[in-house]
C-alpha positions in Angstrom: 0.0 0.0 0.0 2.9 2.5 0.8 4.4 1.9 -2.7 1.3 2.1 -4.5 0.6 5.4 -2.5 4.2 7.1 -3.5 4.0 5.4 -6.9 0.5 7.2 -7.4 1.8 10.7 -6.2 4.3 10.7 -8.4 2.0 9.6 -11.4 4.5 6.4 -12.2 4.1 4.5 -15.4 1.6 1.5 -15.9 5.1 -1.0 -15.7 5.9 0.8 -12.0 2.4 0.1 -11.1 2.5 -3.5 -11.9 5.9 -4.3 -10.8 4.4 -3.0 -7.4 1.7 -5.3 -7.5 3.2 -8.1 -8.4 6.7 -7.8 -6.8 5.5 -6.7 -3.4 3.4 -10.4 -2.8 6.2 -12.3 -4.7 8.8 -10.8 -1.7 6.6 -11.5 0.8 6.1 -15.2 -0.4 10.3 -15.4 -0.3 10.5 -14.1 3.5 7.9 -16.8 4.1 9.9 -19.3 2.4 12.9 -18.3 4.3 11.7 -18.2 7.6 9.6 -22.0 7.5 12.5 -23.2 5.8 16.2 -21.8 7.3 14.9 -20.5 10.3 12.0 -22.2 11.8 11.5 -25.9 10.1 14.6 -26.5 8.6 14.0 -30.7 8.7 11.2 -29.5 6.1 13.6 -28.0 3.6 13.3 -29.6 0.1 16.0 -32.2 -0.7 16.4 -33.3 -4.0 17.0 -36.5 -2.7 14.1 -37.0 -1.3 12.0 -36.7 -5.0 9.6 -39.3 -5.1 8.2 -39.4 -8.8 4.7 -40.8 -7.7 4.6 -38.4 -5.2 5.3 -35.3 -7.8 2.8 -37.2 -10.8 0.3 -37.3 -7.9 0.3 -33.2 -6.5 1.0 -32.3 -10.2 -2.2 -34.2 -11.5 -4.0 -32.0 -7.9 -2.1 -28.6 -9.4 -3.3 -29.3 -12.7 -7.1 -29.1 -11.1 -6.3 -26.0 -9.1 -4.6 -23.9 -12.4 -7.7 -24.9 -14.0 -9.9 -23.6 -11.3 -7.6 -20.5 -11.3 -8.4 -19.6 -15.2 -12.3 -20.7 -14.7 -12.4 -18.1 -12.0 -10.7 -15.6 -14.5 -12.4 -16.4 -17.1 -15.3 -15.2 -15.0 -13.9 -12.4 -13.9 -11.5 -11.0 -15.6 -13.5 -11.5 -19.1 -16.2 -8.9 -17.5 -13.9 -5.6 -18.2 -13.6 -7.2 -22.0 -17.0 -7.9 -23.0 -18.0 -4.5 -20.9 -15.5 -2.5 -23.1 -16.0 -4.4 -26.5 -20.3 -3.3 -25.5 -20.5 -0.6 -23.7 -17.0 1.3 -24.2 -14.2 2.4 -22.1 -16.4 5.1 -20.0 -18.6 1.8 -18.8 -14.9 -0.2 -17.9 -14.1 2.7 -15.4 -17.2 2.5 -13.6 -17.1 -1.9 -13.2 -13.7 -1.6 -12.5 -13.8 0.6 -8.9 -16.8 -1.1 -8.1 -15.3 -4.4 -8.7 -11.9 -3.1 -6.9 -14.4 -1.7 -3.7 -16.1 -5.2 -3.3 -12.4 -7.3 -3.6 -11.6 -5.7 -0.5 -14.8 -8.0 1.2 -13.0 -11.0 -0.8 -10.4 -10.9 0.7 -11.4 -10.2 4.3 -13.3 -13.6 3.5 -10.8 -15.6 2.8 -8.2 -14.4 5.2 -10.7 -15.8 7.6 -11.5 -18.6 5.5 -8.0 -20.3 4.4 -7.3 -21.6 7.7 -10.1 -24.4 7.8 -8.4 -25.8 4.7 -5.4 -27.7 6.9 -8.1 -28.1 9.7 -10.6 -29.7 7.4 -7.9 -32.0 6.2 -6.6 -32.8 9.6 -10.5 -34.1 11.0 -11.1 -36.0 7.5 -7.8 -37.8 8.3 -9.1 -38.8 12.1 -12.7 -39.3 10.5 -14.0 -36.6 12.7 -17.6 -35.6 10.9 -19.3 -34.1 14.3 -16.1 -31.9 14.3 -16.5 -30.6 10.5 -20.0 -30.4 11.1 -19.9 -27.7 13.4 -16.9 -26.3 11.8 -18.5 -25.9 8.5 -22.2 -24.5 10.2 -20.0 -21.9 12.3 -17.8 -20.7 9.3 -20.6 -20.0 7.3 -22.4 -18.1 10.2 -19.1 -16.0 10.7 -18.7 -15.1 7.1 -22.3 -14.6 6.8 -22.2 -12.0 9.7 -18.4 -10.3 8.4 -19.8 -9.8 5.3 -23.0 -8.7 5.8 -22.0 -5.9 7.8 -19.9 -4.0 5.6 -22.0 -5.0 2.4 -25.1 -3.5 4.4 -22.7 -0.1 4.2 -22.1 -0.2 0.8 -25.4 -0.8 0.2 -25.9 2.4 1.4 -23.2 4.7 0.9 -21.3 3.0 -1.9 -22.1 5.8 -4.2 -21.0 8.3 -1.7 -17.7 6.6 -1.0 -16.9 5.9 -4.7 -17.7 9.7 -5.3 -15.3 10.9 -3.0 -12.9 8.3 -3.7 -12.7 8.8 -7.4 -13.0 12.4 -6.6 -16.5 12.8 -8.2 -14.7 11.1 -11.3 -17.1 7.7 -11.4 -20.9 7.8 -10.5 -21.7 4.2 -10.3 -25.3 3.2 -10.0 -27.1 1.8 -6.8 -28.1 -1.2 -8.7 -24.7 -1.9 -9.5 -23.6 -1.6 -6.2 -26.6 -3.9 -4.8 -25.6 -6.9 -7.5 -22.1 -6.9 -5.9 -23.5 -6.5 -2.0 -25.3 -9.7 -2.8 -22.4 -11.4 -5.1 -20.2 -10.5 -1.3 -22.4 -12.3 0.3 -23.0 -15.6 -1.9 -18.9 -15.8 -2.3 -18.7 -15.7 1.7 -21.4 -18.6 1.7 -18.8 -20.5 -0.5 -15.6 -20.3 0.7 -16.2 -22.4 3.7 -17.6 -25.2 1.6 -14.9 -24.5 -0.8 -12.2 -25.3 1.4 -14.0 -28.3 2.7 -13.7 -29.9 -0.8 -10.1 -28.9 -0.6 -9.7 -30.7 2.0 -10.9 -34.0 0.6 -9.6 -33.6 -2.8 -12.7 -33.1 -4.4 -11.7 -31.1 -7.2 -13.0 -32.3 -10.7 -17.0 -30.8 -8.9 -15.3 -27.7 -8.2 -13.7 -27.0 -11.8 -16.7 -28.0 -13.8 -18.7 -26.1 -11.0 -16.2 -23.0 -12.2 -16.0 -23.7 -15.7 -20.1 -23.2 -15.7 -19.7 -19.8 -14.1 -17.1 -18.6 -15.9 -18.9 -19.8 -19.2 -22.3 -18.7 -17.9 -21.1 -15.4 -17.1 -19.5 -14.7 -20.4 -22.8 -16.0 -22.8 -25.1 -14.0 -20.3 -23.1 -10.7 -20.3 -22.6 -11.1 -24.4 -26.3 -11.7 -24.7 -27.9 -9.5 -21.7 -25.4 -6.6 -21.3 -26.7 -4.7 -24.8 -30.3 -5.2 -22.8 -29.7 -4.6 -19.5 -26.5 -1.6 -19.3 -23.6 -1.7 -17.1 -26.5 -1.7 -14.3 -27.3 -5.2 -14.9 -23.4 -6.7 -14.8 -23.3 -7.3 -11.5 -26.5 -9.2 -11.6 -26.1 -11.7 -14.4 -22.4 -12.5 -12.2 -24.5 -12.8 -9.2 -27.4 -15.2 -11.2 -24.1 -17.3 -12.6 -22.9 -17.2 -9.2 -25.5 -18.5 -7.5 -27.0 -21.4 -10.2 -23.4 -22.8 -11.3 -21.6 -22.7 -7.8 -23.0 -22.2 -4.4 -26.0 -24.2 -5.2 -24.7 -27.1 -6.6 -21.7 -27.6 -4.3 -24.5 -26.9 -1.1 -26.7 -29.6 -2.1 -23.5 -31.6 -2.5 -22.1 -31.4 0.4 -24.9 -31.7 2.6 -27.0 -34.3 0.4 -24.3 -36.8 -0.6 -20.8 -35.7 0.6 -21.6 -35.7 4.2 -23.4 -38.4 4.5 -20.8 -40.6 2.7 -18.2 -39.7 5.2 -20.9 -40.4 7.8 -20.6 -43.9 6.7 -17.2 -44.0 6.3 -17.0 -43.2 9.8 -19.6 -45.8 10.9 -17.9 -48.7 9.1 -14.3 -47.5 10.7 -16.0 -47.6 14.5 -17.3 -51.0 13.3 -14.3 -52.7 12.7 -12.0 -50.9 15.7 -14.3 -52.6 17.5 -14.1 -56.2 16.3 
């Protein structure tokens, strides 16, 4: 944030900007490195000599899964400011884009307190602990459901204010815009929890088809709907994807069939510890 905020006083060049952005979490991921590695858990150090090729074949096939997630979700997202510029022109890009930029502060807030049931997850499907992830799963999405509606509630209602004086009266987004992406907030909070619970157990093949359908569905409504509806309407036909290709289907997944599988799982386990 400091060398965004010098870089922007100074009016720096588009290549500044970006070597800001992407330089500044790239160092960060290096001091990480360092400290797990040299100073903290040096018996976790990668040897060379320790390269298993079944190992690597098996997290390359899982990376493979998770890149393909990664361009689903900007396919989505990242196609939006196109098909907005291609329809509506550049004047209608500036508008999305500070909304958009607003609500990925509420993003991120959800999934700084959303990573962390990932390794937990993992840890109580390994001990076959359902009551555990149960409860886990109910409270994470009451906590994001509560940290998100709070501040979306605000921008609901001074979004336009903020934006105004932000951009210094430079964008005028509408409150309809605005209201697509308080609800879109919401519905991603919602997810991430159940998200990190299919991380967890590897299920990952649902979750890229389940992003490859909202990144398509996003792009076909958008090229079809946005000449109808106006930049008002972008948020919504995001939030319509959002809801029918992913938070539905992996809710009725997880509680109809996921859940209940692991249930047995767990039954048949306490059946034969006891024999």
């Amino acid at each position: 944030m400091i060398m965004l905020y010098i870089a922007a006083i100074h009016s720096a060049r588009i290549p500044y900007l970006v070597s800001i952005m992407s330089g500044a979490p790239l160092m960060a991921m290096i001091g990480n490195a360092i400290s797990l590695y040299w100073l903290r858990r040096p018996d976790l150090r990668p040897n060379p000599l320790m390269f298993r090729p079944t190992v690597a074949l098996l997290m390359l096939r899982r990376g493979v899964m998770f890149f393909g997630n990664g361009i689903a979700s900007a396919m989505a997202y990242d196609s939006q400011l196109i098909i907005i510029a291609h329809l509506l022109g550049p004047a209608a890009v500036g508008v999305y884009a500070v909304v958009q930029r607003l609500f990925s502060i509420l993003s991120q807030l959800v999934n700084y307190t959303t990573l962390p049931l990932w390794p937990a997850f993992s840890e109580a499907l390994a001990i076959k602990d359902i009551a555990w992830i149960r409860r886990a799963l109910n409270r994470g999405l009451i906590l994001n459901t509560l940290l998100i509606s709070i501040p979306a509630i605000g921008f609901a209602l001074f979004g336009q204010q903020i934006i105004f004086r932000w951009t210094h009266g430079a964008i005028h987004p509408s409150h309809t815009l605005i209201l697509g992406f308080c609800f879109w907030a919401v519905l991603f909070g919602l997810n991430c929890p159940q998200s990190m619970i299919l991380n967890a157990a590897h299920v990952l093949t649902f979750q890229l088809l389940g992003s490859l359908s909202f990144g398509v569905a996003t792009v076909v409504g958008m090229l079809f709907l946005l000449p109808r509806l106006g930049l008002t309407g972008a948020s919504w036909i995001m939030v319509v994807a959002y809801l029918t290709c992913m938070v539905l289907p992996m809710t009725l997944y997880i509680r109809f069939r996921f859940l209940n599988v692991l249930s047995a799982e767990a039954v048949v386990v306490d059946l034969l510890q006891s024999r």
